[in-house]
ModelCIF file with pLDDT and N, C-alpha, C, O atoms, coordinates in Angstrom:
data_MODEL
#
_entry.id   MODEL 
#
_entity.id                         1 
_entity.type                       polymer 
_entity.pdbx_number_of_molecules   1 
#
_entity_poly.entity_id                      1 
_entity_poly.type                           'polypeptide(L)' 
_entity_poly.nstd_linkage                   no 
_entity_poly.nstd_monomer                   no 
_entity_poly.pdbx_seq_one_letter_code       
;(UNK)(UNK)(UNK)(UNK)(UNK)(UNK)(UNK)(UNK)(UNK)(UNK)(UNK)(UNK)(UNK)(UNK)(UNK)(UNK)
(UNK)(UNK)(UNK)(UNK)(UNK)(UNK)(UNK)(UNK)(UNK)(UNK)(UNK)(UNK)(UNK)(UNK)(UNK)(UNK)
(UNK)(UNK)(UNK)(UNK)(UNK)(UNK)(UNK)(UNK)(UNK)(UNK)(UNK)(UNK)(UNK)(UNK)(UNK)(UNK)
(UNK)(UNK)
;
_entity_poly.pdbx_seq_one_letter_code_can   XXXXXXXXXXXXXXXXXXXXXXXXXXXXXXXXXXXXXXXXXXXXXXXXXX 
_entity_poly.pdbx_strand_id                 A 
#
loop_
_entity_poly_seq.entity_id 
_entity_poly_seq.num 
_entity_poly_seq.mon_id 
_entity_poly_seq.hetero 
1 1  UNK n 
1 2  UNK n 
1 3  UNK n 
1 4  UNK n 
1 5  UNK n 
1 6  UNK n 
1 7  UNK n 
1 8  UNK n 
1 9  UNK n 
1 10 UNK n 
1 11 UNK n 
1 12 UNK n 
1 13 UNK n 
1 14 UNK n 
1 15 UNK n 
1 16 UNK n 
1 17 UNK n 
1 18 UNK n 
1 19 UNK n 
1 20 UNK n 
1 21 UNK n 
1 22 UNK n 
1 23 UNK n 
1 24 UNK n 
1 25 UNK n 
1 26 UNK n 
1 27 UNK n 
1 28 UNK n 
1 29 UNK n 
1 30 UNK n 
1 31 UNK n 
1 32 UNK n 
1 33 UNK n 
1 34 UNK n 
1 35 UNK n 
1 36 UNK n 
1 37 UNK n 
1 38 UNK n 
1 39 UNK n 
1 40 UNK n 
1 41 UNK n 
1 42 UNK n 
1 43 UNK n 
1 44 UNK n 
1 45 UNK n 
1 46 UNK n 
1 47 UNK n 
1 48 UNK n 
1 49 UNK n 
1 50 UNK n 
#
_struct_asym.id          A 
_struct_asym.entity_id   1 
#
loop_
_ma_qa_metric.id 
_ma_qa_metric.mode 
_ma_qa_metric.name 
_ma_qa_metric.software_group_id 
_ma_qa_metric.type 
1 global pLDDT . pLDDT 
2 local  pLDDT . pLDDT 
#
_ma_qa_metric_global.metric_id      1 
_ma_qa_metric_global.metric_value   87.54 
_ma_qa_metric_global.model_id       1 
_ma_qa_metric_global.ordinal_id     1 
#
loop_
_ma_qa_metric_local.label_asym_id 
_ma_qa_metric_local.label_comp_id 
_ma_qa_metric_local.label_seq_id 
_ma_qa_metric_local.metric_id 
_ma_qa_metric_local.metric_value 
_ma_qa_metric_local.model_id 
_ma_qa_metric_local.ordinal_id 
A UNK 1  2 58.00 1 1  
A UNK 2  2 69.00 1 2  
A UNK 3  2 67.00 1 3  
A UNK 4  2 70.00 1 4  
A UNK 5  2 75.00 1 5  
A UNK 6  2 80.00 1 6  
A UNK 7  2 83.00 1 7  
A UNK 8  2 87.00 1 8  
A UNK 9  2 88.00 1 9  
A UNK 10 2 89.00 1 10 
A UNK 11 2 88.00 1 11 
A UNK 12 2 95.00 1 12 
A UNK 13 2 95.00 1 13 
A UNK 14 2 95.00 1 14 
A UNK 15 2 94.00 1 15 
A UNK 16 2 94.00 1 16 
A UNK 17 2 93.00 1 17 
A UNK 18 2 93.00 1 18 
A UNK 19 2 92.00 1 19 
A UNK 20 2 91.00 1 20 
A UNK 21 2 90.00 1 21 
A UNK 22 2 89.00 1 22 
A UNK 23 2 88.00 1 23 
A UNK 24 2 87.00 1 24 
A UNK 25 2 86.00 1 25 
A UNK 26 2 84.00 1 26 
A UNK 27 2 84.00 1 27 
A UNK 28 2 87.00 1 28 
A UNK 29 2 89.00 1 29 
A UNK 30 2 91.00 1 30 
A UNK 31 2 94.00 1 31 
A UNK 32 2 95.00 1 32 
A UNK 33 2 93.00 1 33 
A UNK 34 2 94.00 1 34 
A UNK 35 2 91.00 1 35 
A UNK 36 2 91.00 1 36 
A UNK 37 2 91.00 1 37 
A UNK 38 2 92.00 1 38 
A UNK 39 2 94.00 1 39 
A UNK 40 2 95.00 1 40 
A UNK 41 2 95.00 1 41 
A UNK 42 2 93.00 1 42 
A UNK 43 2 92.00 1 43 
A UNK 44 2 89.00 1 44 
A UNK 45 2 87.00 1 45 
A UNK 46 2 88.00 1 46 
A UNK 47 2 87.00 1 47 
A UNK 48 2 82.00 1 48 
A UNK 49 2 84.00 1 49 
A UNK 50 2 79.00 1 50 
#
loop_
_atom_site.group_PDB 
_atom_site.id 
_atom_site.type_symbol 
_atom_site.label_atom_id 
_atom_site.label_alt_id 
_atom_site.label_comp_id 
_atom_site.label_asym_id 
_atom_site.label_entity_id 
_atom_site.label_seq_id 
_atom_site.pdbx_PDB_ins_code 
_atom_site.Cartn_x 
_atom_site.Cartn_y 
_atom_site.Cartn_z 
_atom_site.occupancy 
_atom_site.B_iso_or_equiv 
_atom_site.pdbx_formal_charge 
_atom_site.auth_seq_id 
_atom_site.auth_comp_id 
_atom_site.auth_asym_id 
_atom_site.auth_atom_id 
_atom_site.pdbx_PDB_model_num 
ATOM 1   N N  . UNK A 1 1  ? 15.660  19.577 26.326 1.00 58.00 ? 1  UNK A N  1 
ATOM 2   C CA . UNK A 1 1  ? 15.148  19.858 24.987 1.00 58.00 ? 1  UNK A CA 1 
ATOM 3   C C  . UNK A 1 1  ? 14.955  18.556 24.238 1.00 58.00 ? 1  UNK A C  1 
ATOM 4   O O  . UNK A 1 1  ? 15.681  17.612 24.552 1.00 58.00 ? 1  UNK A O  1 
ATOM 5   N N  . UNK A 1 2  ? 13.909  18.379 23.126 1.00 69.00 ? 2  UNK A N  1 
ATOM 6   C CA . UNK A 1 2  ? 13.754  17.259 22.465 1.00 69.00 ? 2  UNK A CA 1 
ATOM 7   C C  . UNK A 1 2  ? 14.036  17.846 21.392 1.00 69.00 ? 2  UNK A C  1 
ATOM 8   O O  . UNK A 1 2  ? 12.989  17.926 20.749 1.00 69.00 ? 2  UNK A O  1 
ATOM 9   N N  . UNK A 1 3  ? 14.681  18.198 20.965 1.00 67.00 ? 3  UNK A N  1 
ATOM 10  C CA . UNK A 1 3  ? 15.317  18.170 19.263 1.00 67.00 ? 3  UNK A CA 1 
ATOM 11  C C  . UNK A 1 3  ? 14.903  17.391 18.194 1.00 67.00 ? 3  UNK A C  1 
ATOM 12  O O  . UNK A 1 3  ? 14.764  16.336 18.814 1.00 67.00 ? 3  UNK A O  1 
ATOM 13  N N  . UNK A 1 4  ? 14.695  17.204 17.410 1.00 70.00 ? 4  UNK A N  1 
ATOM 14  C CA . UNK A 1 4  ? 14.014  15.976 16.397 1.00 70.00 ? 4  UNK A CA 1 
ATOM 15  C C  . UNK A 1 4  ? 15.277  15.943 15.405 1.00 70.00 ? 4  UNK A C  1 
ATOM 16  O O  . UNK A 1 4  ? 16.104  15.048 15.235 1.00 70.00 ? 4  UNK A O  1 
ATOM 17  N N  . UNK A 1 5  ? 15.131  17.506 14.664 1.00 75.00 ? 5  UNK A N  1 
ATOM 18  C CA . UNK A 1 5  ? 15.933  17.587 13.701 1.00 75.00 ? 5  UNK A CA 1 
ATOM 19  C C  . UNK A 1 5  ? 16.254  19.211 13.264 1.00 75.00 ? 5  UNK A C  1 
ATOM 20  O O  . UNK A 1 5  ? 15.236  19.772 12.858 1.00 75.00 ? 5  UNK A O  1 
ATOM 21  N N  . UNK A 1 6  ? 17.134  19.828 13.270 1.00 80.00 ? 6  UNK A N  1 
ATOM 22  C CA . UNK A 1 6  ? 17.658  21.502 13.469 1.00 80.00 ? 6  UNK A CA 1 
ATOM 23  C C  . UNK A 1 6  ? 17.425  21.477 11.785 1.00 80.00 ? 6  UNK A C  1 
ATOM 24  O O  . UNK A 1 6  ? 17.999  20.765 10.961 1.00 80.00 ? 6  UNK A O  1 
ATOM 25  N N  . UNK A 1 7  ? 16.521  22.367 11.598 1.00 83.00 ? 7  UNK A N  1 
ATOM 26  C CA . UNK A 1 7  ? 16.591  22.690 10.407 1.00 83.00 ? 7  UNK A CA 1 
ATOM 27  C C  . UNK A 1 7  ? 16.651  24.451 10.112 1.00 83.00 ? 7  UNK A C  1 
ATOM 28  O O  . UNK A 1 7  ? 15.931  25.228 10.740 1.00 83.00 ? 7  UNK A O  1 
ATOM 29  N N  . UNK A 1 8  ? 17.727  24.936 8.953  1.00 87.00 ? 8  UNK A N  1 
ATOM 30  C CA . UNK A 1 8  ? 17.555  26.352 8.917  1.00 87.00 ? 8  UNK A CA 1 
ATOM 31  C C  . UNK A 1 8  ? 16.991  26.677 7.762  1.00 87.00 ? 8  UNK A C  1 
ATOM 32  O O  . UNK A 1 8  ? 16.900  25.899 6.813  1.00 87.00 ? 8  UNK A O  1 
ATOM 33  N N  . UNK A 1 9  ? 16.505  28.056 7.776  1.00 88.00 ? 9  UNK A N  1 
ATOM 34  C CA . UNK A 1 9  ? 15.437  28.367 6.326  1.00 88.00 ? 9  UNK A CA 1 
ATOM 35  C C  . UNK A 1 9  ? 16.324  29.878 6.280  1.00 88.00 ? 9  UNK A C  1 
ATOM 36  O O  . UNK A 1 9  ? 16.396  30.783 7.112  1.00 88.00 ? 9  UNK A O  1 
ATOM 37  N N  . UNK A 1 10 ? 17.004  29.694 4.810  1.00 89.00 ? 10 UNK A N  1 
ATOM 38  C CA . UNK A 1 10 ? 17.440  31.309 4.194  1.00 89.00 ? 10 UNK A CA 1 
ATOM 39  C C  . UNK A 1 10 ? 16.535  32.167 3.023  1.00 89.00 ? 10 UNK A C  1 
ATOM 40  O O  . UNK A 1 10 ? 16.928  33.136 2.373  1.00 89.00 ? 10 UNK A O  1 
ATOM 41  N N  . UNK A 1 11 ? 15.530  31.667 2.978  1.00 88.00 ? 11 UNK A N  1 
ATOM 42  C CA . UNK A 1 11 ? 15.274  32.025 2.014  1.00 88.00 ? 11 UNK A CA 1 
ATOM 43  C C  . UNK A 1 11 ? 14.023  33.560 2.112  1.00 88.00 ? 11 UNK A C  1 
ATOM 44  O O  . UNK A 1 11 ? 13.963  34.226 3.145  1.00 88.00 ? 11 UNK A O  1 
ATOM 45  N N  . UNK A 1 12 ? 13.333  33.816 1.138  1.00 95.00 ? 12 UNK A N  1 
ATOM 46  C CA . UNK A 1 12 ? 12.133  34.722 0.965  1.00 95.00 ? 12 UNK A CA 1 
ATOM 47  C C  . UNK A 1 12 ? 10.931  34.308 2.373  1.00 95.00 ? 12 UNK A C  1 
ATOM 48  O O  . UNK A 1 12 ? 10.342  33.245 2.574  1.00 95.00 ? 12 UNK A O  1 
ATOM 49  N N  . UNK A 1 13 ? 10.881  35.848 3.317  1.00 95.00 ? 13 UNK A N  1 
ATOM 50  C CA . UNK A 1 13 ? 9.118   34.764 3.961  1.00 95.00 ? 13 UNK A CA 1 
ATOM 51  C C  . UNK A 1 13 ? 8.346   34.058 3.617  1.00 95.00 ? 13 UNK A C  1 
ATOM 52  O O  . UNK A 1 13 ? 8.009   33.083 4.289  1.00 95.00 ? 13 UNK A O  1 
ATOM 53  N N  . UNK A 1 14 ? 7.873   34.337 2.529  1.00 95.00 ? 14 UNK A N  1 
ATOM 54  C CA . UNK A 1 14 ? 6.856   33.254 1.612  1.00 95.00 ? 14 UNK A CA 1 
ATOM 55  C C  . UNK A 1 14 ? 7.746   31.614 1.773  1.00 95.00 ? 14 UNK A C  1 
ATOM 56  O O  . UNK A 1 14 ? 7.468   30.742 2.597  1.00 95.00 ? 14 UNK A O  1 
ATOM 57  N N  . UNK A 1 15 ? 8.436   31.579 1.117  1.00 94.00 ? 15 UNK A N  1 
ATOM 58  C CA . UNK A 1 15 ? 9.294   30.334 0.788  1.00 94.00 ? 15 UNK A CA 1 
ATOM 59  C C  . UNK A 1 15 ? 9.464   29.811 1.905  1.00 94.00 ? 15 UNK A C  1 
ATOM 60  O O  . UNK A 1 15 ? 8.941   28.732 2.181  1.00 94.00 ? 15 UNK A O  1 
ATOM 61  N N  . UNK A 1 16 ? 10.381  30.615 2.921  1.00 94.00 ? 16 UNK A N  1 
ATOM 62  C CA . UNK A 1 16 ? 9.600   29.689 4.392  1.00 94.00 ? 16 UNK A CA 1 
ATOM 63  C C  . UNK A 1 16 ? 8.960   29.367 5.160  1.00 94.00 ? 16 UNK A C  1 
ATOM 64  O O  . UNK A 1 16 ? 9.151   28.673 6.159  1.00 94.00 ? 16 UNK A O  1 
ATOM 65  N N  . UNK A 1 17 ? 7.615   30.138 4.521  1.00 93.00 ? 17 UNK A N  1 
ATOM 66  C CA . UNK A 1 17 ? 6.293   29.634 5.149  1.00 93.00 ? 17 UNK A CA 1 
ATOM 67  C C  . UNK A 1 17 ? 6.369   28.777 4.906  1.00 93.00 ? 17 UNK A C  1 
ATOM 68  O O  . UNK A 1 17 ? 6.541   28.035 5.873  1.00 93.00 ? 17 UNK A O  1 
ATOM 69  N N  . UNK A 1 18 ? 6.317   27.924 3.236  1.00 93.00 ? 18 UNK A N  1 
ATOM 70  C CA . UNK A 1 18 ? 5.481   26.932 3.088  1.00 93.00 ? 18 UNK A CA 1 
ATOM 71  C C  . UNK A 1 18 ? 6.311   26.096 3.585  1.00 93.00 ? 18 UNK A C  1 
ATOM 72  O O  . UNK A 1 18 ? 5.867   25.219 4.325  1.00 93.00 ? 18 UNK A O  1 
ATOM 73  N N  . UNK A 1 19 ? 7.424   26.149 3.360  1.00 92.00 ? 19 UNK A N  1 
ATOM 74  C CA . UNK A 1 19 ? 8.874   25.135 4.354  1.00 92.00 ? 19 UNK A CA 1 
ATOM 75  C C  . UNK A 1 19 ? 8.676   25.011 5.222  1.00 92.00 ? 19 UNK A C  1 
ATOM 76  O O  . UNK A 1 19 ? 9.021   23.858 5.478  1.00 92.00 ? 19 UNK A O  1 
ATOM 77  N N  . UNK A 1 20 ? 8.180   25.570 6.278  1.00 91.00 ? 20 UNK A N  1 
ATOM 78  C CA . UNK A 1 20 ? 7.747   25.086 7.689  1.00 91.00 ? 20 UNK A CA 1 
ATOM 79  C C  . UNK A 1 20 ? 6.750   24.384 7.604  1.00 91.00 ? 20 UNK A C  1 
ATOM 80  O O  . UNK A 1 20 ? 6.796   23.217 7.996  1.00 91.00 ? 20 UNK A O  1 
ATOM 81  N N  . UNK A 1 21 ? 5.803   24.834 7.160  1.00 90.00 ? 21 UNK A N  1 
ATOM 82  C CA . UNK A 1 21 ? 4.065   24.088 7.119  1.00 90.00 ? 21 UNK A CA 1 
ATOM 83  C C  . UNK A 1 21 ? 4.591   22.634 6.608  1.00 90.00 ? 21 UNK A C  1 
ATOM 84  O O  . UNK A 1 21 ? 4.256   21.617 7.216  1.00 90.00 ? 21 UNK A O  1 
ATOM 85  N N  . UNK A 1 22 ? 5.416   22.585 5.483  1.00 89.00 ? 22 UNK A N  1 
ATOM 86  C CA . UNK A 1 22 ? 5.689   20.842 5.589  1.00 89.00 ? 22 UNK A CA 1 
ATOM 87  C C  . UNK A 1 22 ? 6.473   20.093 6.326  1.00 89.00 ? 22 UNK A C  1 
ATOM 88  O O  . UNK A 1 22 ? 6.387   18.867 6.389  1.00 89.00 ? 22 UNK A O  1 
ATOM 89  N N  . UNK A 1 23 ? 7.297   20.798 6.936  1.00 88.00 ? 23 UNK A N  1 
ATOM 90  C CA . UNK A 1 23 ? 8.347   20.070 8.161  1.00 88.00 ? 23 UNK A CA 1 
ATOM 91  C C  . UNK A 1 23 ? 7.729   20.058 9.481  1.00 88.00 ? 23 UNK A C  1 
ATOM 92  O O  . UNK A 1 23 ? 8.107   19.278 10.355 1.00 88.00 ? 23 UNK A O  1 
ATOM 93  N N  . UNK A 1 24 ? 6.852   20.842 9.638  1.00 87.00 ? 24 UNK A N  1 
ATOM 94  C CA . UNK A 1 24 ? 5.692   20.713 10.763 1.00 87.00 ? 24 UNK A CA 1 
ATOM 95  C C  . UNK A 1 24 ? 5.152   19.155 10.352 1.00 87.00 ? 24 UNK A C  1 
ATOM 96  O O  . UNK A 1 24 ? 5.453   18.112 10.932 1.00 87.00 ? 24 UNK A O  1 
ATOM 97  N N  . UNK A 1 25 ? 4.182   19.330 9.066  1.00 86.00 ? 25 UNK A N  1 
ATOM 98  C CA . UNK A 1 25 ? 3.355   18.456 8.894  1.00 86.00 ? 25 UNK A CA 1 
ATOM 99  C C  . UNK A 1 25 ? 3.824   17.119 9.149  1.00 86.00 ? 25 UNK A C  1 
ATOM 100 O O  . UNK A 1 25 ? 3.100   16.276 9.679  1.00 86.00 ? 25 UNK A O  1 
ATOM 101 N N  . UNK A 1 26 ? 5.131   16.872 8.754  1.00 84.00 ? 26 UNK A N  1 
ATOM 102 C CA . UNK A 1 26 ? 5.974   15.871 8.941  1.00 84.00 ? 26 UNK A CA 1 
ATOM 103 C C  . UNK A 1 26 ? 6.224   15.112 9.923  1.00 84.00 ? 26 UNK A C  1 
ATOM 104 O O  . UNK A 1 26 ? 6.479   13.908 9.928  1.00 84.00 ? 26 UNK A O  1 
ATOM 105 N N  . UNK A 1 27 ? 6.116   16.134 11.093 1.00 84.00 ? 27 UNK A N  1 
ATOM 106 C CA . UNK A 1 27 ? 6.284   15.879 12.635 1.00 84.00 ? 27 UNK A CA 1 
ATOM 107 C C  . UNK A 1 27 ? 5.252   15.119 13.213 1.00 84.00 ? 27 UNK A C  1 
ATOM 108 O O  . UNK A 1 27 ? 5.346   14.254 14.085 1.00 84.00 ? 27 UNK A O  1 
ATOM 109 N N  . UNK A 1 28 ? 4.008   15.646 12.479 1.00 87.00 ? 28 UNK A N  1 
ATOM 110 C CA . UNK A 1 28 ? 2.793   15.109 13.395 1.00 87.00 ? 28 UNK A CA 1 
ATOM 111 C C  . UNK A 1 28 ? 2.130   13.783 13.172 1.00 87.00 ? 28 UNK A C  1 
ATOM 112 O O  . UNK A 1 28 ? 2.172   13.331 12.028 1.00 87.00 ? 28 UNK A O  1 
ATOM 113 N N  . UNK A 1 29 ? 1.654   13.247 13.908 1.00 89.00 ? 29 UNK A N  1 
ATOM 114 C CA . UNK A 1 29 ? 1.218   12.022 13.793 1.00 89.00 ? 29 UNK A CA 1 
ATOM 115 C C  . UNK A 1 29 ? 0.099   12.177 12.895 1.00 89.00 ? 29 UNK A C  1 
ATOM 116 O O  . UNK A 1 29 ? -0.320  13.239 12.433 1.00 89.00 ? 29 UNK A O  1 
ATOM 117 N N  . UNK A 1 30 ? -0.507  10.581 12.620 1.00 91.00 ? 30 UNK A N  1 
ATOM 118 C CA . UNK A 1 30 ? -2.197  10.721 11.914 1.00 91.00 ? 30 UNK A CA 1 
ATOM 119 C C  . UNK A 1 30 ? -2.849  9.448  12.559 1.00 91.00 ? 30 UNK A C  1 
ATOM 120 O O  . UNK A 1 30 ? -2.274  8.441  12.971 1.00 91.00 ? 30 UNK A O  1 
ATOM 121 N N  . UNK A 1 31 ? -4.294  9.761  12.547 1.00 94.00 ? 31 UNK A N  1 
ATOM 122 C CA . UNK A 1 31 ? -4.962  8.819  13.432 1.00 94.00 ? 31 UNK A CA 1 
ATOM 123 C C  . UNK A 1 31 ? -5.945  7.782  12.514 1.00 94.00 ? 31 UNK A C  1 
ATOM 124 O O  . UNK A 1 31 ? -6.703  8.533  11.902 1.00 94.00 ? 31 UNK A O  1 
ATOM 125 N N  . UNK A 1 32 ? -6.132  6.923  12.298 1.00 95.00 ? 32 UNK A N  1 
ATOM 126 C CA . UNK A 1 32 ? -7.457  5.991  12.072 1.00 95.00 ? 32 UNK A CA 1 
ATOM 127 C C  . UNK A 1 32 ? -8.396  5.553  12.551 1.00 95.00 ? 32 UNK A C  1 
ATOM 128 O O  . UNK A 1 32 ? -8.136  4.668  13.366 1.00 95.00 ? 32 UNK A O  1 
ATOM 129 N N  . UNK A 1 33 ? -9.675  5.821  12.390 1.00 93.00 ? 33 UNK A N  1 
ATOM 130 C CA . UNK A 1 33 ? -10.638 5.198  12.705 1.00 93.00 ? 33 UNK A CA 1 
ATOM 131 C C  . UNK A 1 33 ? -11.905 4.578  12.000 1.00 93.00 ? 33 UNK A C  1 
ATOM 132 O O  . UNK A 1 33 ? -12.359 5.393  11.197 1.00 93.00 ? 33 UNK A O  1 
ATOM 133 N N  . UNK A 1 34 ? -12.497 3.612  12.030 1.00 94.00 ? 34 UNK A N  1 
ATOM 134 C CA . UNK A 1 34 ? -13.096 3.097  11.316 1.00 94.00 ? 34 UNK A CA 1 
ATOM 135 C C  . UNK A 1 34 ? -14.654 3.758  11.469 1.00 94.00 ? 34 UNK A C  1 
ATOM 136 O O  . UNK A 1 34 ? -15.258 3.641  12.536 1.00 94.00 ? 34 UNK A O  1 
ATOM 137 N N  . UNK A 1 35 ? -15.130 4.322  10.537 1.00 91.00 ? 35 UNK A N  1 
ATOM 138 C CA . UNK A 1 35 ? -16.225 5.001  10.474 1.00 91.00 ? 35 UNK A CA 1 
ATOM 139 C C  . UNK A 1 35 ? -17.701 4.099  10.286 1.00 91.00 ? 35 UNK A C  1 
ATOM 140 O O  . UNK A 1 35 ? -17.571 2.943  9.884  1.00 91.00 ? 35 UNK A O  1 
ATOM 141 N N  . UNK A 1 36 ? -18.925 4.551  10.535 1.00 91.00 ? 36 UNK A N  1 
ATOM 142 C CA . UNK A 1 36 ? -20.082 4.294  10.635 1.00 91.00 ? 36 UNK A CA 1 
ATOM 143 C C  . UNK A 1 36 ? -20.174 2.749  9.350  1.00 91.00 ? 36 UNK A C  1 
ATOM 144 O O  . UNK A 1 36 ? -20.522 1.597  9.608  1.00 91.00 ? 36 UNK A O  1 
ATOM 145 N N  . UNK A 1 37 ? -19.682 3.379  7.897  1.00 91.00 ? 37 UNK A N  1 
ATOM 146 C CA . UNK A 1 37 ? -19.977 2.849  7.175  1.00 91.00 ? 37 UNK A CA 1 
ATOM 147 C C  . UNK A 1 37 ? -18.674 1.752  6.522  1.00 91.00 ? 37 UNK A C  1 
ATOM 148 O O  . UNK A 1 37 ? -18.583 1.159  5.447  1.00 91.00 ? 37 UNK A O  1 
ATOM 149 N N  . UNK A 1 38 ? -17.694 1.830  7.830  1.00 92.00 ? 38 UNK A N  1 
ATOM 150 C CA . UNK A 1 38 ? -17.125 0.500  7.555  1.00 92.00 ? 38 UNK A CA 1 
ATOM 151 C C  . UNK A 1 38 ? -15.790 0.707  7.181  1.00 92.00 ? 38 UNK A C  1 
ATOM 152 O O  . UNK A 1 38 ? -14.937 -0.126 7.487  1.00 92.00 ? 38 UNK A O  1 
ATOM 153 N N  . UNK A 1 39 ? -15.477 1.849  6.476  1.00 94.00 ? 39 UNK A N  1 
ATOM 154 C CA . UNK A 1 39 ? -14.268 2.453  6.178  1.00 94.00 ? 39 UNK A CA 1 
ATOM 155 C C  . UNK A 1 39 ? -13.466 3.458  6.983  1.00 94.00 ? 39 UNK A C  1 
ATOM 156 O O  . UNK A 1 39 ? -13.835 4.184  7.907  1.00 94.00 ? 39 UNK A O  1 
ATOM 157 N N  . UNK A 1 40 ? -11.998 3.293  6.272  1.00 95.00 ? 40 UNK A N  1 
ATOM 158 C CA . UNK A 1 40 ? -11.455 4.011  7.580  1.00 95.00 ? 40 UNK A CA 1 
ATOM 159 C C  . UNK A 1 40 ? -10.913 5.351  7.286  1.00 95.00 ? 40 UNK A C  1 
ATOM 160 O O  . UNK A 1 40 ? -10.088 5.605  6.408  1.00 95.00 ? 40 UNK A O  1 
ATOM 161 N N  . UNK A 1 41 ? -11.339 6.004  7.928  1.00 95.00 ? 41 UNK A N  1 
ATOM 162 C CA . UNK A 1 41 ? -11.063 7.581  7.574  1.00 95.00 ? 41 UNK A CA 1 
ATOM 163 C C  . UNK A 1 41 ? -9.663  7.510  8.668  1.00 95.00 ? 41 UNK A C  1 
ATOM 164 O O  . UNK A 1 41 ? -9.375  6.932  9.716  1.00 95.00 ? 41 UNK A O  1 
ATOM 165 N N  . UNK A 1 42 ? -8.950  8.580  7.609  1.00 93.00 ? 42 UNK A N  1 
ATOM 166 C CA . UNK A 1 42 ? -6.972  9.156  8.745  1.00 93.00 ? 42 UNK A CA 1 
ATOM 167 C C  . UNK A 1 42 ? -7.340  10.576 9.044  1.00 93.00 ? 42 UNK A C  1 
ATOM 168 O O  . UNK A 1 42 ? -7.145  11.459 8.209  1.00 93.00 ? 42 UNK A O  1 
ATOM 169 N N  . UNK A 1 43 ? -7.748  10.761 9.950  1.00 92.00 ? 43 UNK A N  1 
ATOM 170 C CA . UNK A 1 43 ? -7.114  12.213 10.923 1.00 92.00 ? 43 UNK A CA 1 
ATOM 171 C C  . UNK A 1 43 ? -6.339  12.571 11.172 1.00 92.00 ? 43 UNK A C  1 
ATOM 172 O O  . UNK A 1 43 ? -5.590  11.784 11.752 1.00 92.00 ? 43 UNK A O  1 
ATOM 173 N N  . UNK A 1 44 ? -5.766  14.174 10.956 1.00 89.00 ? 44 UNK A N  1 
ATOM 174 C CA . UNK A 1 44 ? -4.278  14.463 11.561 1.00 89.00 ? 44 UNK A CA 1 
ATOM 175 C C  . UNK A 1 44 ? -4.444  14.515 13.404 1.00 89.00 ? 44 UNK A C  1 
ATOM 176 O O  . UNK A 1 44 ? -5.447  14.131 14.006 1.00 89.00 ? 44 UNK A O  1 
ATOM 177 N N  . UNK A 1 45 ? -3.593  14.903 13.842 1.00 87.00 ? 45 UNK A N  1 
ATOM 178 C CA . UNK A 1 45 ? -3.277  15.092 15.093 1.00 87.00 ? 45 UNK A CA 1 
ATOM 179 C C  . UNK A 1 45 ? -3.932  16.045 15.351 1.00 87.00 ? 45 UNK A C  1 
ATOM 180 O O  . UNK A 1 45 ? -4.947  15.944 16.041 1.00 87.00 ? 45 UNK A O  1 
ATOM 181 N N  . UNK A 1 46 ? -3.372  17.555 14.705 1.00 88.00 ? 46 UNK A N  1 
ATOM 182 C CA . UNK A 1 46 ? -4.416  18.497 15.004 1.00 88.00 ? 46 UNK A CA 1 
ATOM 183 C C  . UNK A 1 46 ? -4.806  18.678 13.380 1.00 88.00 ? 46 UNK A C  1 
ATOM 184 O O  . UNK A 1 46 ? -4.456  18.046 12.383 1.00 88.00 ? 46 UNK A O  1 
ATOM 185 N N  . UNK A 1 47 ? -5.694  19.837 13.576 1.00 87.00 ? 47 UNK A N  1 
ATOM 186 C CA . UNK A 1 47 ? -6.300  20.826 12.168 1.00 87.00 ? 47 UNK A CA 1 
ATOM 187 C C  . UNK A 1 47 ? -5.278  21.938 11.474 1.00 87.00 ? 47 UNK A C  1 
ATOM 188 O O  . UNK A 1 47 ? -4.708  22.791 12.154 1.00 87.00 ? 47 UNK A O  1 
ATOM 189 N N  . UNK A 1 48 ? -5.145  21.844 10.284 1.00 82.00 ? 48 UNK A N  1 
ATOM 190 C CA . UNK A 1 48 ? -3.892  22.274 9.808  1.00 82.00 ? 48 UNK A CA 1 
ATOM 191 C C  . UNK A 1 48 ? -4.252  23.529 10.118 1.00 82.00 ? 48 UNK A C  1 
ATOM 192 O O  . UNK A 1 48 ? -3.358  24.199 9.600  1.00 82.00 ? 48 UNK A O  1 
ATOM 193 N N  . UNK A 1 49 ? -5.025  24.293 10.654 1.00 84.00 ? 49 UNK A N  1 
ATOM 194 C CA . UNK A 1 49 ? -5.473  25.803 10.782 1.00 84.00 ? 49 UNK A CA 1 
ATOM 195 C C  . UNK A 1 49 ? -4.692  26.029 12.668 1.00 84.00 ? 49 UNK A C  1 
ATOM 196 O O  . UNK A 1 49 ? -4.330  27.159 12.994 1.00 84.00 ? 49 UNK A O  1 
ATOM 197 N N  . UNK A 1 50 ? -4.592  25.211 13.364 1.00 79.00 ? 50 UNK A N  1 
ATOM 198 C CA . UNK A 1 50 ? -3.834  25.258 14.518 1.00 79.00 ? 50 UNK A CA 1 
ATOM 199 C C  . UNK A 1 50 ? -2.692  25.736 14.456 1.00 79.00 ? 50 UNK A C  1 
ATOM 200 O O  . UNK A 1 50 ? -1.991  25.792 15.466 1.00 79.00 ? 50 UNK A O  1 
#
């Protein structure tokens, strides 16, 4: 197992939806790349809809 960090949620479903969606978000990397016009756009890892 890779464990990161055990976290527990007591609360309302709602309330730990959004509690997960940011301890997820937390987890994932973000990418850079320098775009057409010179600047650099950050990509997540995946699409927050995944």
């Amino acid at each position: 197992m890779n464990i990161v960090k055990e976290i527990n949620y007591e609360y309302a479903i709602p309330k730990i939806i959004q509690e997960v969606k940011t301890a997820i978000n937390l987890q994932l990397r973000e990418f850079q790349y320098l775009d057409e016009n010179g600047v650099f756009k950050i990509i997540p890892e995946y699409p927050e809809f995944a």
